[in-house]
Structure formats: structure tokens, C-alpha cells
Z-matrix of the N, CA and C atoms (Angstrom, degrees):
N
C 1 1.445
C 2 1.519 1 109.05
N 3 1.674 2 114.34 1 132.55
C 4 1.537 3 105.31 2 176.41
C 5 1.359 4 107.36 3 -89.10
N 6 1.357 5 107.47 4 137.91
C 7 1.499 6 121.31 5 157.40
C 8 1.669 7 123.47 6 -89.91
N 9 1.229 8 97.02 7 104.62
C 10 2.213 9 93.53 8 -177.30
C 11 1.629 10 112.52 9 -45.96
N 12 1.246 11 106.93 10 152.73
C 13 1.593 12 104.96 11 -174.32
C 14 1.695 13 110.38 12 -76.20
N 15 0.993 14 131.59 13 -3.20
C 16 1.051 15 132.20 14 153.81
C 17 1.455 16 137.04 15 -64.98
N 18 1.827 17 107.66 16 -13.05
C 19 1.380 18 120.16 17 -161.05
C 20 1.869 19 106.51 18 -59.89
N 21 1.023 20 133.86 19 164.74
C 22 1.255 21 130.59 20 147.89
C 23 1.632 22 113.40 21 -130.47
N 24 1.506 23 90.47 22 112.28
C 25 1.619 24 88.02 23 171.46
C 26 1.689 25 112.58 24 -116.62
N 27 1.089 26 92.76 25 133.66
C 28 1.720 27 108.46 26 173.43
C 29 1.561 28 100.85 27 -123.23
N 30 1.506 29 83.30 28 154.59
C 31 1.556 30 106.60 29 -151.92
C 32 1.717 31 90.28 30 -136.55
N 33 1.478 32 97.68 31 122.34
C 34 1.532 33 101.24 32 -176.23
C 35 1.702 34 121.69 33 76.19
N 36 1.109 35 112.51 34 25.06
C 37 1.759 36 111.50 35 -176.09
C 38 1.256 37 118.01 36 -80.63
N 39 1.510 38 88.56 37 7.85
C 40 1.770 39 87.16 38 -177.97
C 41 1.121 40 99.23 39 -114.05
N 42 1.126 41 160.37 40 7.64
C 43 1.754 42 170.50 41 -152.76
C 44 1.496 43 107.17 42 -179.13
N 45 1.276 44 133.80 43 11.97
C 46 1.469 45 121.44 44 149.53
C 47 1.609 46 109.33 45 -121.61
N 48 1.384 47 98.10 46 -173.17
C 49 1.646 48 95.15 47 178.31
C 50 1.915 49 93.42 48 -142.32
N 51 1.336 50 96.46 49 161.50
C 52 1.525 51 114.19 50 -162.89
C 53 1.934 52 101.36 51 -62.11
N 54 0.790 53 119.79 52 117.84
C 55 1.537 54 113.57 53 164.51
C 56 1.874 55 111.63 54 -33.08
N 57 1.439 56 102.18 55 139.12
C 58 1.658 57 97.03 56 -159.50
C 59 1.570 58 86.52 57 -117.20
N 60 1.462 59 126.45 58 -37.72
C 61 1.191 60 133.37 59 170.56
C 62 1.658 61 100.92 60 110.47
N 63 1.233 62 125.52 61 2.69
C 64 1.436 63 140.20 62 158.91
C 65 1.391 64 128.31 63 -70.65
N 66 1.527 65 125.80 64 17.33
C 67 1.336 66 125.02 65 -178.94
C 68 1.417 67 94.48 66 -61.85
N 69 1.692 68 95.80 67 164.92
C 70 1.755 69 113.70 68 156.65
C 71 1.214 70 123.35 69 -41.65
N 72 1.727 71 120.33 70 -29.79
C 73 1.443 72 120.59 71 -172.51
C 74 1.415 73 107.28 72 -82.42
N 75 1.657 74 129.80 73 20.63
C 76 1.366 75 115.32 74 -167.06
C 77 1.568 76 110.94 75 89.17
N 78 1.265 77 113.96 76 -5.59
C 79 1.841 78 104.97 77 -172.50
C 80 1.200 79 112.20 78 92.08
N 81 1.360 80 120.12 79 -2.39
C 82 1.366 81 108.69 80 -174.60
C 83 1.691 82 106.25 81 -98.13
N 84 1.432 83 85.18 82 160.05
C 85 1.661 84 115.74 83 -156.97
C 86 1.687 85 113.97 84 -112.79
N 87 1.365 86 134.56 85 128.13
C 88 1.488 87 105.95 86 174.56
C 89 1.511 88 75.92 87 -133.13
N 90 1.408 89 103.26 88 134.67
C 91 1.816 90 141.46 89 135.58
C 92 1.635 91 111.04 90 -56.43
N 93 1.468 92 93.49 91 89.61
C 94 1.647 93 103.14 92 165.25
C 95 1.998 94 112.43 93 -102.93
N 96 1.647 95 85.24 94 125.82
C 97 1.990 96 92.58 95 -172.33
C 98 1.537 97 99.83 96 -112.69
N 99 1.326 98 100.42 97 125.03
C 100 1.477 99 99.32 98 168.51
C 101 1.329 100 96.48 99 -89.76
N 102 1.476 101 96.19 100 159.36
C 103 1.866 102 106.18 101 -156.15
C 104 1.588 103 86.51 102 -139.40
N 105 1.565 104 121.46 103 176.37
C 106 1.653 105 134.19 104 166.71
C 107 1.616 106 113.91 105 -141.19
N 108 0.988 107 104.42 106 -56.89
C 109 1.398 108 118.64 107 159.02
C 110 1.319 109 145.29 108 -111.59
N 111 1.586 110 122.58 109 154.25
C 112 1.293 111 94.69 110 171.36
C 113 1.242 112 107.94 111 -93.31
N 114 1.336 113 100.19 112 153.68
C 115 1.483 114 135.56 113 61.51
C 116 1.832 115 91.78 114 -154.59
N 117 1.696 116 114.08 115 18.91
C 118 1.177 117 120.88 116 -168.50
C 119 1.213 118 129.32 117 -42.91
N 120 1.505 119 127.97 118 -25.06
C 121 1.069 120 165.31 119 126.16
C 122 1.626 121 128.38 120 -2.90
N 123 1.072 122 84.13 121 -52.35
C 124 1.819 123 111.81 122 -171.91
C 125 1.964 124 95.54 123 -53.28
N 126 1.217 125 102.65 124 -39.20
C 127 1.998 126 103.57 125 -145.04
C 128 1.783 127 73.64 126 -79.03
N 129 1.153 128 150.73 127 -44.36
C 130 1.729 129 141.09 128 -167.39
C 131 0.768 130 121.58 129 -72.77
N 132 1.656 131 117.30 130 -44.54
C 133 1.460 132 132.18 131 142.36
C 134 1.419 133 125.02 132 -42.79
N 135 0.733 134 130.64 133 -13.81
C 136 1.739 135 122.20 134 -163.15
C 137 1.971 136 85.52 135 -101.75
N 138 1.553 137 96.70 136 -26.65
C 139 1.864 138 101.21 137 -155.34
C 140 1.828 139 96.66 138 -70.68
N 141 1.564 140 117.09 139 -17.92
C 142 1.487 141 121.51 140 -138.73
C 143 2.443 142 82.23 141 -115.00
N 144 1.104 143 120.42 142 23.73
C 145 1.006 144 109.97 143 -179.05
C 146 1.257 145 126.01 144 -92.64
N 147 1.221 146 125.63 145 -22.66
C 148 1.551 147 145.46 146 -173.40
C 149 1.831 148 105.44 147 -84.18
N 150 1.223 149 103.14 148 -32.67
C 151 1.490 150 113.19 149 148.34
C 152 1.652 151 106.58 150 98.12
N 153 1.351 152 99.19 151 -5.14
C 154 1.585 153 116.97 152 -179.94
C 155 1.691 154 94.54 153 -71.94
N 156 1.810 155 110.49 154 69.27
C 157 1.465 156 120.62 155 163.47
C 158 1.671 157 118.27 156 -149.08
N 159 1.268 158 110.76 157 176.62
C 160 2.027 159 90.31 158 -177.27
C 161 1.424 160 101.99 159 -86.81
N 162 1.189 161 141.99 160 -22.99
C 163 1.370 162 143.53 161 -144.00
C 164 1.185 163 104.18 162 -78.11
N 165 1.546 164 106.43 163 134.69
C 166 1.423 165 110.73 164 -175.31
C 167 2.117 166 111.70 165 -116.03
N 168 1.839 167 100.70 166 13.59
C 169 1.418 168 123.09 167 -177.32
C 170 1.563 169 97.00 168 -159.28
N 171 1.269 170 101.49 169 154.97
C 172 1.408 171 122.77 170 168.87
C 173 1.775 172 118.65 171 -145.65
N 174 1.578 173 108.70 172 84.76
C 175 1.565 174 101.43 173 165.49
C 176 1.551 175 130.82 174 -85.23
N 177 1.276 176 95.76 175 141.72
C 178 1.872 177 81.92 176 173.00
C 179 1.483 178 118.88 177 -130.28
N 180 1.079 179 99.48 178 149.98
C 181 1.745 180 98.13 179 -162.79
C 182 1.451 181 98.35 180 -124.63
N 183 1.709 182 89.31 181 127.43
C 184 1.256 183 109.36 182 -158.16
C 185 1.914 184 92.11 183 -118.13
N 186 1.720 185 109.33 184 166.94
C 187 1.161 186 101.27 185 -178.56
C 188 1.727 187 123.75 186 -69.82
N 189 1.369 188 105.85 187 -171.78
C 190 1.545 189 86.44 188 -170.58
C 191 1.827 190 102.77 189 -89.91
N 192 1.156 191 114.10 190 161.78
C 193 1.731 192 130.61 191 -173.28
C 194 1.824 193 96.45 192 72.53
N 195 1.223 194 132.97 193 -6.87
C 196 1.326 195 110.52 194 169.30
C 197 1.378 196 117.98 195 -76.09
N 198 1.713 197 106.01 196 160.27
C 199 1.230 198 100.41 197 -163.33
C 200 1.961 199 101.47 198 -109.70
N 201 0.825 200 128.51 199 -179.04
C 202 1.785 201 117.03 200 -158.41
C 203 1.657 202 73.74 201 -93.46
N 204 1.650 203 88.64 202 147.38
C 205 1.798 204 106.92 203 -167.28
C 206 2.205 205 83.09 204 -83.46
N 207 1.648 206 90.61 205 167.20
C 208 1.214 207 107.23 206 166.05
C 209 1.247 208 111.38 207 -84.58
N 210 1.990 209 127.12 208 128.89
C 211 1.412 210 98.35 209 170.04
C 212 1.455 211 120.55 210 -129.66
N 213 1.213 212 122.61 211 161.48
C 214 1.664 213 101.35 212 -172.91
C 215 1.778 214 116.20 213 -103.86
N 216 1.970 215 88.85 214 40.74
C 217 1.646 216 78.73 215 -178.31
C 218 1.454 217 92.44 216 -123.84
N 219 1.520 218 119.89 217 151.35
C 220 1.175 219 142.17 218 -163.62
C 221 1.570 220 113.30 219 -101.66
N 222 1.260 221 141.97 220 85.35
C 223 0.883 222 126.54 221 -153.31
C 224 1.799 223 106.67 222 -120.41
N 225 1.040 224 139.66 223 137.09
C 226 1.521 225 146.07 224 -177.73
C 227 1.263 226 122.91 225 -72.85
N 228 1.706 227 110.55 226 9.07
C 229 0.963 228 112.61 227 158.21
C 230 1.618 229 128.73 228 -132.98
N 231 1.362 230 140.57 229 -171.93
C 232 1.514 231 129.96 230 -149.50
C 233 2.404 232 89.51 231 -97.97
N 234 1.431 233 102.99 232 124.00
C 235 1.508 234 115.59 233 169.77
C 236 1.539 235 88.04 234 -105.82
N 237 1.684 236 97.01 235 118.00
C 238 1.445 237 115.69 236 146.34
C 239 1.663 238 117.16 237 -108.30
N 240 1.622 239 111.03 238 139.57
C 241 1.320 240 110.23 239 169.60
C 242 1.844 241 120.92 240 -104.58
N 243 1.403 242 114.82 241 106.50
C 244 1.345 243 102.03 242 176.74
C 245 1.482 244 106.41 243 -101.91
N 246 1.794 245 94.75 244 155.04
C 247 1.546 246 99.33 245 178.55
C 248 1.425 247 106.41 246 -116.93
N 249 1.198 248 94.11 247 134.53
C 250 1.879 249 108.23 248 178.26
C 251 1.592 250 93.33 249 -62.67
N 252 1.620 251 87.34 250 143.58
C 253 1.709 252 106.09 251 164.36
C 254 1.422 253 113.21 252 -64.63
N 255 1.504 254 109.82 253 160.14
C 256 1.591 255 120.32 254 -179.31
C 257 1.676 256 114.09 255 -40.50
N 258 1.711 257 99.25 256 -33.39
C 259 1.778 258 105.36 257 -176.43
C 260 1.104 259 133.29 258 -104.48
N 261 1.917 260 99.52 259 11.81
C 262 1.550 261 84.85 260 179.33
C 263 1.440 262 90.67 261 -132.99
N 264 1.596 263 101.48 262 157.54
C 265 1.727 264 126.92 263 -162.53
C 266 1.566 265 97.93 264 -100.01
N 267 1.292 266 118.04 265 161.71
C 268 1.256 267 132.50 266 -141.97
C 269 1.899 268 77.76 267 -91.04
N 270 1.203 269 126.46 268 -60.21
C 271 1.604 270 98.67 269 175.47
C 272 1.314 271 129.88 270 -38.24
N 273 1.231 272 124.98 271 -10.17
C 274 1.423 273 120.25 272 168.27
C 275 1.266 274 129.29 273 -79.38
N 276 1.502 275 103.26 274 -16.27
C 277 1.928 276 125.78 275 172.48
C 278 1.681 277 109.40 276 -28.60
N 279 0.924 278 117.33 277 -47.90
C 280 1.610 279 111.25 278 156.86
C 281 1.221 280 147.07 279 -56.40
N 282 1.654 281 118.79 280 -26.22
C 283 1.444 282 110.17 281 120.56
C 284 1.242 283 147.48 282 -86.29
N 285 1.362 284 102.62 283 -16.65
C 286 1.553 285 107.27 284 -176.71
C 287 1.697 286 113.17 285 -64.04
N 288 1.586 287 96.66 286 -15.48
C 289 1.836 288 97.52 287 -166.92
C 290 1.764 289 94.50 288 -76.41
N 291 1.157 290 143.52 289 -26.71
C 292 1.023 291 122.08 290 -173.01
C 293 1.248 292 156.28 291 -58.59
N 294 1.827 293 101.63 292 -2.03
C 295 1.257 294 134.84 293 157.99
C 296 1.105 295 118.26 294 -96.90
N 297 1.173 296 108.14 295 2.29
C 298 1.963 297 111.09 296 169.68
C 299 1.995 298 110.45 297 -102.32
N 300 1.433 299 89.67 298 -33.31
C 301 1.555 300 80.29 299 -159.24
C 302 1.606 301 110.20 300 -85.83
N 303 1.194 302 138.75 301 141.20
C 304 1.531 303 141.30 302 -155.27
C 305 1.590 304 91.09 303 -107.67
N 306 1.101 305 136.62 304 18.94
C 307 1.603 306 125.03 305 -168.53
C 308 1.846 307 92.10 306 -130.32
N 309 1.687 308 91.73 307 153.37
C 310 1.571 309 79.27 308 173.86
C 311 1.366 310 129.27 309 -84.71
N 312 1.788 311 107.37 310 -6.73
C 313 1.510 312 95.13 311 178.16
C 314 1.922 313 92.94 312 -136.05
N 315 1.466 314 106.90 313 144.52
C 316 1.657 315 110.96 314 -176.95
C 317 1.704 316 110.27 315 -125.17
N 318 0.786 317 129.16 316 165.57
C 319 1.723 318 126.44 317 165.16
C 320 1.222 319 100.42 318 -136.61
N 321 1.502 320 138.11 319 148.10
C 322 0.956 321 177.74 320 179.66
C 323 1.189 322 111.86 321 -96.43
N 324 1.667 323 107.10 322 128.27
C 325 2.128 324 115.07 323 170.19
C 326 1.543 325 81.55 324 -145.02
N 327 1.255 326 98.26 325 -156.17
C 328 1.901 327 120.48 326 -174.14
C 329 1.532 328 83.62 327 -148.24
N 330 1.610 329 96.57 328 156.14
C 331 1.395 330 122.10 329 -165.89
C 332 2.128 331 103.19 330 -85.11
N 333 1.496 332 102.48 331 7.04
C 334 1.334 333 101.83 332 168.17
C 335 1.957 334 118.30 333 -90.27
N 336 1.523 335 92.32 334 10.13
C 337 1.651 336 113.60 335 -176.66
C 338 1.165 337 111.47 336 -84.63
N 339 1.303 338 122.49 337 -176.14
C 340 1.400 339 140.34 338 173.70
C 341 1.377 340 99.72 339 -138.62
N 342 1.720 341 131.19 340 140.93
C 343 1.248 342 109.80 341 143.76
C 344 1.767 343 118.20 342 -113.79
N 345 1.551 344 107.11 343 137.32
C 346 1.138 345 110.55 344 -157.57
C 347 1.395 346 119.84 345 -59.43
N 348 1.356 347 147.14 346 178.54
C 349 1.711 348 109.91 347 170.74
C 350 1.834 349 94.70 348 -99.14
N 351 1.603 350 97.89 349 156.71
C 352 1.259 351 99.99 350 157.88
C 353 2.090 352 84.31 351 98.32
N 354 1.053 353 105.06 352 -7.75
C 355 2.049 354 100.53 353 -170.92
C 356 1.257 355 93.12 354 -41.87
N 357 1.061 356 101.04 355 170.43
C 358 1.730 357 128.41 356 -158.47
C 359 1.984 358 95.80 357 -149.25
N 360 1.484 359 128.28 358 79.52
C 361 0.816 360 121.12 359 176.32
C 362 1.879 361 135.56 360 -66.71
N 363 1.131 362 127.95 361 128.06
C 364 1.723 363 112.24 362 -166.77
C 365 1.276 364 97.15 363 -102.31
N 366 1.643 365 102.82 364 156.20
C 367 1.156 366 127.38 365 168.46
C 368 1.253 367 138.07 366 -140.34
């Protein structure tokens, strides 16, 4: 089914509340992308450059023995690449990120996403 690029879907607006940017960690936010290949990465990244987003980190977790792709987008804030261990599968990226991400609170997409500008993350 197509969704127009205009759509806005929120998920949970009735039992979360809008990210205020006031957590315990200072407000800060990290964007964790599970990734598979390179340079798969690149097309979410390239979307997050203008900076009109909350994230104040961006990790991406890449498989294990890959090496962090080259990318040609410039972004104003800190890209870390972690690599999952030999045993754990990319559905686990939600715990596994918690030794990657330096912020106290992160959300999770896959690099087959977009983030829109201006997102409004819930919590």
C-alpha cells in the first residue's frame, strides 16, 4: 500500500507523550540504525544533515567484521559505528545498542527509514 509523502503516522499517541528533550541525560537523544550493508546507511543519513532533527548522537550497528562504510554526508553531529558480536542477530540491536549509545535515552529505526525533518519523537 502507498503512503503519500506527506502522511504522518504516529504510533502510540494515545499512551506516549511527544519527546520534550528534558530527559535526565540533559535531553539528549541518540538515533540508533540498524544497518546490513554498506553503504545502506548512507540514504537516512544523507536525510538527517540539515539537522532540522532532535538527536544529539547517531550509532549504527553494523554486522560483525564490517568495517564502518565511508560516507559523503557531513553531519554536525558525532556517527559511531558498532559491530554486533559473531552471536547476536540484528533483531537484537535494541539491546545490543546499549553499550554503544552515550545518551540516556535512544530509539531505534533500520536504515530502510527516512527521518522526516522537524520528527517529533514519543515516549
Amino acid at each position: 500500500r502507498h503512503i503519500p509523502p506527506n502522511a504522518v503516522i504516529v504510533h502510540g499517541a494515545k499512551i506516549h507523550k511527544p519527546w520534550n528533550g528534558t530527559g535526565s541525560g540533559g535531553g539528549d537523544l541518540t538515533l540508533v540504525v540498524t544497518s546490513w550493508d554498506d553503504p545502506d546507511a548512507s540514504f537516512l543519513l544523507s536525510h538527517l544533515e540539515d539537522g532540522s532533527h532532535p538527536f544529539s548522537n547517531i550509532v549504527v550497528m553494523i554486522p560483525s567484521g564490517s568495517d564502518a562504510p565511508g560516507l559523503e554526508v557531513e553531519l554536525p553531529i558525532p556517527i559511531t559505528y558498532h559491530n554486533r558480536n559473531d552471536d547476536e542477530f540484528d533483531y537484537m540491536d535494541l539491546c545490543s545498542a546499549t553499550t554503544a549509545v552515550p545518551t540516556d535515552y535512544y530509539m531505534l529505526t533500520n536504515s530502510y527509514h527516512r527521518v522526516r525533518p522537524n520528527a517529533t519523537p514519543m515516549m
